[in-house]
N, C-alpha and C positions, 0 to 999 in steps of 0.2 A: 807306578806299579813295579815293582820287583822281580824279578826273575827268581826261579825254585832253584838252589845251588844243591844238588846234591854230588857233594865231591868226595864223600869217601865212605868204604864198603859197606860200613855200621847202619849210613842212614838209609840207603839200598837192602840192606837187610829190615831193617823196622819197617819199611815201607810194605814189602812185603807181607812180611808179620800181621801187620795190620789188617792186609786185603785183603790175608788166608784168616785172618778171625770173624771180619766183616761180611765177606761173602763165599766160607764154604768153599773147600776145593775143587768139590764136583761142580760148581756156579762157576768158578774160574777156569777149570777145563773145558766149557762149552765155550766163555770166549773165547779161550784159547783158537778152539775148533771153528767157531764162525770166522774169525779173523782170519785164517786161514782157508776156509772156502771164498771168503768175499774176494782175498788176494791172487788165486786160481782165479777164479771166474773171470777178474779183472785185466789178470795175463792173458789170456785166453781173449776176450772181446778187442785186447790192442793191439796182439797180434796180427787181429785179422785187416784192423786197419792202417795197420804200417806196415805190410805187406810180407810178414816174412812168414813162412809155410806152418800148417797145423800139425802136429803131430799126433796123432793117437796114443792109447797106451799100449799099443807092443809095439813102438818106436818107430812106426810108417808115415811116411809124411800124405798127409788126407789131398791128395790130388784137387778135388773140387774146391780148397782154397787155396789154389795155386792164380796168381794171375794169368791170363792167357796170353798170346804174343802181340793179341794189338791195345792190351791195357799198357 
């Protein structure tokens, strides 16, 4: 089996081309948009298991996942 070479701009452009004829822009903005929540979510649930603090979104770090001092 083969490897996919794509080594220069033109076939990075077709490829494209293709997607946007195949499936619609607005089809390719929503994955866009799930890829992008699946990878948040994901941040977010590893955070909490390698220990480093949550943030909110106005930049406060969420106290209650904070380890305590005899974890």
């Amino acid at each position: 089996m083969t490897a996919l070479m794509i080594d220069s701009p033109w076939a990075v452009g077709m490829i494209v081309v293709v997607a946007l004829l195949l499936f619609g822009g607005t089809r390719l903005a929503g994955l866009g948009k799930s890829a992008g929540r699946a990878i948040k979510e994901f941040k977010e649930e590893t955070s909490g298991v390698l220990g480093t603090p949550q943030v909110d979104q106005s930049g406060r770090i969420d106290q209650a996942a904070q380890p305590g001092p005899d974890s």
